[in-house]
Backbone bond lengths (Angstrom), bond angles and torsions (degrees), N, CA, C in turn:
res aa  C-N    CA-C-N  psi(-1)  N-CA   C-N-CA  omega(-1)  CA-C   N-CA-C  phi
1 X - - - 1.438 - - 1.535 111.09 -
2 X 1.502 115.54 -25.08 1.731 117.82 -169.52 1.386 94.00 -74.36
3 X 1.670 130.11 -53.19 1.057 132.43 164.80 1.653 130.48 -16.15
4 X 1.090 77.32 -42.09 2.480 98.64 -157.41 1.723 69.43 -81.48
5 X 1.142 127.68 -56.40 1.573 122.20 -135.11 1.869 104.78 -77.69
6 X 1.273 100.00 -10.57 1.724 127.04 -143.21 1.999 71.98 -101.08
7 X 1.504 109.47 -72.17 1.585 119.53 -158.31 1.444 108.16 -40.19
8 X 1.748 90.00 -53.21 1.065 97.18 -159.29 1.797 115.49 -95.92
9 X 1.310 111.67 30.47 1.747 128.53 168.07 1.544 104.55 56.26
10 X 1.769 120.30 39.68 1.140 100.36 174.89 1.359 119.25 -93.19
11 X 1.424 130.89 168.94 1.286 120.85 166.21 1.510 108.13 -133.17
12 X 1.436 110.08 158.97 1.456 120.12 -170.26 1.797 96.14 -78.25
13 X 1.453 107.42 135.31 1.772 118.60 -178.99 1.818 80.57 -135.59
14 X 1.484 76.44 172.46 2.087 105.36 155.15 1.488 91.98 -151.56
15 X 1.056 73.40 137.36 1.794 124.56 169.86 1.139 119.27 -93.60
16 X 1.610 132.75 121.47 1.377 146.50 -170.20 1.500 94.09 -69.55
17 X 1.365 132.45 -35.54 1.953 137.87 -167.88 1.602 83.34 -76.37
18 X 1.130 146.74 -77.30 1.394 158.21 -133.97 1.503 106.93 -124.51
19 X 1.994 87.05 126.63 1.545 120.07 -159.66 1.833 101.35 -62.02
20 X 1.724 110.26 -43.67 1.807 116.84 -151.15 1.967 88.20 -105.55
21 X 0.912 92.05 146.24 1.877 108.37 -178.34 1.585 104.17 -61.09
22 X 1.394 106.38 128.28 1.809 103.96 -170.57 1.791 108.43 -125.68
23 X 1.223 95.70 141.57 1.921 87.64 -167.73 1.524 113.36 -75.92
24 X 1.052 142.68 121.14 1.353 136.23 -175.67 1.940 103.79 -111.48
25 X 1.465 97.02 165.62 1.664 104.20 161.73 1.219 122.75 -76.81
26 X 1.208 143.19 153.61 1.208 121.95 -170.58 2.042 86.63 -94.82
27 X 1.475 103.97 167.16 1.316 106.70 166.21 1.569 117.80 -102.90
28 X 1.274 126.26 -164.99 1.281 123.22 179.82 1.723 109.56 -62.58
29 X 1.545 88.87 -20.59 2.161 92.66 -164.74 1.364 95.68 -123.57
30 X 1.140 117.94 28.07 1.817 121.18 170.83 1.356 108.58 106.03
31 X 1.224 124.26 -170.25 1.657 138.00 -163.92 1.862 89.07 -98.93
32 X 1.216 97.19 111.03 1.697 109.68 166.91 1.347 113.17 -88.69
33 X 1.597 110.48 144.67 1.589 121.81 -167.50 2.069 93.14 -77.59
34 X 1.194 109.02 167.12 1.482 104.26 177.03 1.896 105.05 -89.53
35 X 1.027 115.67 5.40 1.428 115.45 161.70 1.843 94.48 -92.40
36 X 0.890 150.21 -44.87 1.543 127.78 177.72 1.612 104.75 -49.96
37 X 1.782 108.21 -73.37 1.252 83.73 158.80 1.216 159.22 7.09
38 X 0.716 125.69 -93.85 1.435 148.81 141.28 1.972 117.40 -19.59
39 X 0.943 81.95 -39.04 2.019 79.55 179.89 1.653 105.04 -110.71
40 X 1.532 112.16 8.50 1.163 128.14 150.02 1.867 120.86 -76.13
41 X 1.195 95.65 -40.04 1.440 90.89 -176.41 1.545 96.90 -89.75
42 X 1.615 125.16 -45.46 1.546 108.01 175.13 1.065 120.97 -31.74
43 X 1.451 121.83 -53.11 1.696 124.31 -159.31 1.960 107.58 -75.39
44 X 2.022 107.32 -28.34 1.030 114.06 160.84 1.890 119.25 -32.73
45 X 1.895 79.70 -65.35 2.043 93.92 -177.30 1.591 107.66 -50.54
46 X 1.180 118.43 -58.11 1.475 123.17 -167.61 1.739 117.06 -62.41
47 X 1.611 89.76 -23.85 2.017 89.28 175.02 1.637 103.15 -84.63
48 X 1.298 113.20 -18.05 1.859 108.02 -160.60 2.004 75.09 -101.83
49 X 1.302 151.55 -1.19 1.128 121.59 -157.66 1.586 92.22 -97.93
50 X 1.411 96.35 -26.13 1.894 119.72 -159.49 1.729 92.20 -68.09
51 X 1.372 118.62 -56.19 1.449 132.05 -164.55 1.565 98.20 -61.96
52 X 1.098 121.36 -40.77 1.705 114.05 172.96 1.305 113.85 -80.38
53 X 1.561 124.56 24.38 1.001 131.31 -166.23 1.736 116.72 19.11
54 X 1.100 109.80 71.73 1.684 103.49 169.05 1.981 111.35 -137.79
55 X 1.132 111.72 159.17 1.150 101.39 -160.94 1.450 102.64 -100.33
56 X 0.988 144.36 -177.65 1.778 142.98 -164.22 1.515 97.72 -82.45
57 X 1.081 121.80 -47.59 1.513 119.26 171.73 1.528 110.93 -46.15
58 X 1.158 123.17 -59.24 1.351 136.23 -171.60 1.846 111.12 -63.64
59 X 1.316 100.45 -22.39 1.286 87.79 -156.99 2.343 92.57 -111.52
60 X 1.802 92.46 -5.96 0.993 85.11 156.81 1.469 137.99 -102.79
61 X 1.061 89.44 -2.45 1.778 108.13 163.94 1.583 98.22 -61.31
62 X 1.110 140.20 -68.53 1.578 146.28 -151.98 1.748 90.37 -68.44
63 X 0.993 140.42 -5.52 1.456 147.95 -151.87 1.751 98.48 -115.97
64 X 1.156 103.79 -38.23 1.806 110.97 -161.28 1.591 85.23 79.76
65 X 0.971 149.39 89.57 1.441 144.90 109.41 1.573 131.73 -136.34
66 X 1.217 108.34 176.31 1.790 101.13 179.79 1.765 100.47 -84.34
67 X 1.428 93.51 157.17 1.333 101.81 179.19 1.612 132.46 -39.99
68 X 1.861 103.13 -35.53 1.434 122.87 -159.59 1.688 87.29 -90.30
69 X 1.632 128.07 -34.28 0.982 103.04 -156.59 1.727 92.07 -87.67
70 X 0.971 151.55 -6.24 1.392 148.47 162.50 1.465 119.24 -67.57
71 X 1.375 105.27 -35.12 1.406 113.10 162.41 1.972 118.33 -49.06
72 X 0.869 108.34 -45.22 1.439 119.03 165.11 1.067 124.39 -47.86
73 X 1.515 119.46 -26.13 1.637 129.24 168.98 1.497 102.00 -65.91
74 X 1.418 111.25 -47.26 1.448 118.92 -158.94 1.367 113.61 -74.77
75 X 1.353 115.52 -40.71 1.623 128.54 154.94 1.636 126.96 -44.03
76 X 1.063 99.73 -46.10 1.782 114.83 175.37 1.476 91.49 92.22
77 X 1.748 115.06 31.83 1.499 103.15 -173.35 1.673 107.81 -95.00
78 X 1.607 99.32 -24.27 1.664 89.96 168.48 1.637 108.66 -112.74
79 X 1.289 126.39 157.52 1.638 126.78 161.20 1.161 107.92 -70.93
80 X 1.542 98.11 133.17 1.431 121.61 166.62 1.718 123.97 -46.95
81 X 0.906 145.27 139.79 1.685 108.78 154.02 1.861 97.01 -112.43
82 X 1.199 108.81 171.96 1.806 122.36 -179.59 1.153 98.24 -42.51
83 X 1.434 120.16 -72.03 1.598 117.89 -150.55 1.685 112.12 -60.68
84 X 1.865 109.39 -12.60 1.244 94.56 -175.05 1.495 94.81 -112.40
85 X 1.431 132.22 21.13 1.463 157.24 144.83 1.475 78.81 -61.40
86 X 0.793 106.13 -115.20 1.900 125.40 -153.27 1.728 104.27 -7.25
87 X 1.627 102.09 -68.32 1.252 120.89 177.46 1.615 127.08 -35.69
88 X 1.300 109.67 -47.89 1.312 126.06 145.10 1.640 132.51 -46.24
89 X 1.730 104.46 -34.27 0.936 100.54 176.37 1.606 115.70 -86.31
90 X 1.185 98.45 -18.28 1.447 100.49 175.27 1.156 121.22 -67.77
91 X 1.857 123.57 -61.83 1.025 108.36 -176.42 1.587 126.50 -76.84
92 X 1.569 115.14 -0.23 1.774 111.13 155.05 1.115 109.30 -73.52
93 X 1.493 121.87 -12.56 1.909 81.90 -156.61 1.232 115.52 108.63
94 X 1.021 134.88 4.34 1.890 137.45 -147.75 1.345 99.40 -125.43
95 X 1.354 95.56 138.26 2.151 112.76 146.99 1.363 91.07 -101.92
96 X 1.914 81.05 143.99 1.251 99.49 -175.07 1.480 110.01 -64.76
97 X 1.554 107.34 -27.85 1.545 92.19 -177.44 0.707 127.56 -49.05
98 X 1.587 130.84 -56.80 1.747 132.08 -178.42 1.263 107.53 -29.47
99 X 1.170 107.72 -35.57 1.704 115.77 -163.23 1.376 106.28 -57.36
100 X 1.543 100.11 -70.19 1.551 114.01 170.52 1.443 126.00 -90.18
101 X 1.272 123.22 44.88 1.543 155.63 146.77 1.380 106.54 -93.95
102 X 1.187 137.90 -43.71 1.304 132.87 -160.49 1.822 99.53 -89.18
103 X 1.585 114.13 -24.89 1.379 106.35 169.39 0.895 120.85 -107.85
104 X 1.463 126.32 10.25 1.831 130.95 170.17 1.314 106.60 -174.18
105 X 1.774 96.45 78.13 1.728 85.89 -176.47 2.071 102.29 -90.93
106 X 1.420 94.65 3.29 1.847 88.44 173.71 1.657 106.05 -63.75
107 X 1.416 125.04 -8.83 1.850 119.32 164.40 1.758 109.01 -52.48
108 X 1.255 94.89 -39.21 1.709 110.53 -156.52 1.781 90.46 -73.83
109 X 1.239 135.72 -43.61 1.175 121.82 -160.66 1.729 116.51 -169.05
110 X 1.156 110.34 156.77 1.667 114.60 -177.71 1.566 106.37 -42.46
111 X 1.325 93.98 -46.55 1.701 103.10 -144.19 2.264 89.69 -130.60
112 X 1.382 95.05 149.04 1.136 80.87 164.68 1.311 162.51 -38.57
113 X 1.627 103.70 -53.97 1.229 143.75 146.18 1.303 119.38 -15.60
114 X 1.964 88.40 -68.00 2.010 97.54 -178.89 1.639 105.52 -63.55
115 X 1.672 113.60 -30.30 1.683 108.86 -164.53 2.057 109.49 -64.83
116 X 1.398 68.23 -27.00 2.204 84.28 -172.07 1.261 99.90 -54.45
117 X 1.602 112.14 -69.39 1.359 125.69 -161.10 2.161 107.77 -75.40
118 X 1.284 107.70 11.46 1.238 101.07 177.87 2.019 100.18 -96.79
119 X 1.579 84.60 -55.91 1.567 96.65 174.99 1.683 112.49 -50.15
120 X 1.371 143.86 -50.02 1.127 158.10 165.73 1.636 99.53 -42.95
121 X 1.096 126.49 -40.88 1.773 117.59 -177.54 1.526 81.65 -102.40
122 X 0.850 155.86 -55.65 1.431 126.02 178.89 1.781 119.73 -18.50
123 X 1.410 78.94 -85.97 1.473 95.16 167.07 1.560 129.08 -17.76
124 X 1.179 91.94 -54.05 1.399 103.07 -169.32 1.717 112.23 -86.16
125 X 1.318 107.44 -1.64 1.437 108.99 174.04 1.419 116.97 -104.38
126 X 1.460 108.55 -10.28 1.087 127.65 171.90 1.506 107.08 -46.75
127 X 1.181 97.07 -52.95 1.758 120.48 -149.76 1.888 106.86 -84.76
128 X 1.117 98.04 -16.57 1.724 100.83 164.12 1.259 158.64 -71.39
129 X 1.317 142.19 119.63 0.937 123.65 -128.93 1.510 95.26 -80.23
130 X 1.917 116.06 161.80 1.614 102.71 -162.71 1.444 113.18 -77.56
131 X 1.252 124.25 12.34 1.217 112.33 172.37 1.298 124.25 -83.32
132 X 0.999 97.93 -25.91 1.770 107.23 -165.49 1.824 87.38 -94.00
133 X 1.535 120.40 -31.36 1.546 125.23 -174.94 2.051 104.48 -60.01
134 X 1.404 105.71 -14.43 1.171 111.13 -162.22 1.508 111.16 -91.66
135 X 1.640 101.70 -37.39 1.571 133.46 -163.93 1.783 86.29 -85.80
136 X 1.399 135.97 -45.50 1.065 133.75 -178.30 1.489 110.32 -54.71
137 X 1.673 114.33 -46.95 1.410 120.81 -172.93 1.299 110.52 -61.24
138 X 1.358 121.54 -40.58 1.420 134.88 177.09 1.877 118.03 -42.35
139 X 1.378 86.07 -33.70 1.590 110.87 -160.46 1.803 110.57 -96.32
140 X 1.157 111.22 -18.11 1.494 138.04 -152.64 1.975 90.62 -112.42
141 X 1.208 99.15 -45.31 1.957 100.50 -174.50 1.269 95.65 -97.21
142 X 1.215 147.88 -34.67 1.338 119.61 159.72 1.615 131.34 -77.54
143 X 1.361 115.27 2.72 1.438 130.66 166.78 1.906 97.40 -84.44
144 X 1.186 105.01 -42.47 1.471 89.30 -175.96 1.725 109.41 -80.94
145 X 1.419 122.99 -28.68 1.684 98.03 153.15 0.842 141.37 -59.82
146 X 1.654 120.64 -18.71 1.372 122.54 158.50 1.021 111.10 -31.04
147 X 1.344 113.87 -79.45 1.744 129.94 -173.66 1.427 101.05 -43.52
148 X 1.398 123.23 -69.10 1.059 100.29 -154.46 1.499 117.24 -84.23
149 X 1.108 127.00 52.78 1.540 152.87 -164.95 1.533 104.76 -139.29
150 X 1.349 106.76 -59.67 1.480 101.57 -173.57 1.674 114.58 -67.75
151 X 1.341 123.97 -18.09 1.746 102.30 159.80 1.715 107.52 -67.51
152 X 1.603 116.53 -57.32 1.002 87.93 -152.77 1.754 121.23 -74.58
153 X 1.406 118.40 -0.04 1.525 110.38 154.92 1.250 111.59 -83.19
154 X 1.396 150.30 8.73 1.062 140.72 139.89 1.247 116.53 -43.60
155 X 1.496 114.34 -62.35 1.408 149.70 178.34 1.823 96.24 -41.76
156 X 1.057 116.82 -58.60 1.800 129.66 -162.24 1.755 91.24 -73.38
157 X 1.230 128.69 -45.29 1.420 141.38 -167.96 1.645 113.43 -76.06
158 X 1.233 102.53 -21.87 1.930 109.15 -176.30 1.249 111.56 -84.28
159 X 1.302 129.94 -26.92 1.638 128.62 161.95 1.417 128.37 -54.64
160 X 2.195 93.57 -35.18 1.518 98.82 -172.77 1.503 110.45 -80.00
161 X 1.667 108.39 -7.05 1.503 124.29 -152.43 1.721 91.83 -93.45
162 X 1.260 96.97 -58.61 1.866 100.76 173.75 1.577 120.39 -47.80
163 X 1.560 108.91 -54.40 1.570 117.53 155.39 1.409 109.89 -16.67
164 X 1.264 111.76 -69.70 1.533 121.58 -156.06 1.623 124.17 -70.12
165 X 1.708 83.72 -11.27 1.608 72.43 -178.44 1.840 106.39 -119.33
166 X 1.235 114.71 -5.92 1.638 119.07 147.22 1.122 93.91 -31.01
């Protein structure tokens, strides 16, 4: 388990929501509680609700709910669950990622930088038509055998390299 926890860069936090100590990633600005979270993606909903210009009433009508109980999304006063993620994402307009980029974009990448520019070609592949989305994949899986080729002839090449200098 020290291993898994080690690979995968977690570290032991507590969380004000949750009673037993839970390992999180750290983010670019430290290990966030899942209530930051959370009022990360609210303020997300409320900036993308504003840009479609519709008002919480309006946009909780398209939802099936009353105004106040949608308001609660926007607060971070109730949890979301996916399916009413999705739903949301549908009727804005949204990938979910952005959504959950804006409250843990350290998933997307080492470093900030890399998380930006991962989400940004996301995006943008999103938006293509599938032919060329197909011709990209083509291009994208044989770029990643590259890589994963070039350790292990590294690997095949370091014996002949040590050889050589005996």
């Amino acid at each position: 388990m020290d291993a898994y926890k080690k690979q995968m860069g977690l570290v032991e936090t507590a969380d004000p929501d949750i009673a037993k100590p839970v390992y999180r990633r750290p983010s670019f600005d430290g290990v966030r509680t899942l209530g930051e979270m959370e009022q990360r993606i609210a303020a997300h909903l409320r900036r993308k609700r504003k840009e479609k210009a519709l008002s919480r009433e309006e946009l909780a009508e398209l939802l099936g709910l009353s105004a106040q109980v949608y308001g609660r999304y926007e607060r971070a006063f109730s949890k979301m669950h996916v399916t009413r993620m999705i739903h949301l994402c549908e009727v804005l307009g949204l990938m979910p990622m952005e959504m959950l980029f804006d409250a843990a974009p350290h998933i997307w990448g080492r470093t900030p930088e890399e998380a930006e520019d991962r989400l940004a070609l996301a995006k943008l592949v999103v938006g293509l038509p599938h032919a060329v989305t197909k011709d990209l994949l083509r291009i994208v899986e044989h770029l990643s055998q590259d890589e994963e080729q070039q350790p292990a002839e590294q690997m095949r090449q370091a014996p002949r390299r040590m050889a050589g200098r005996g």
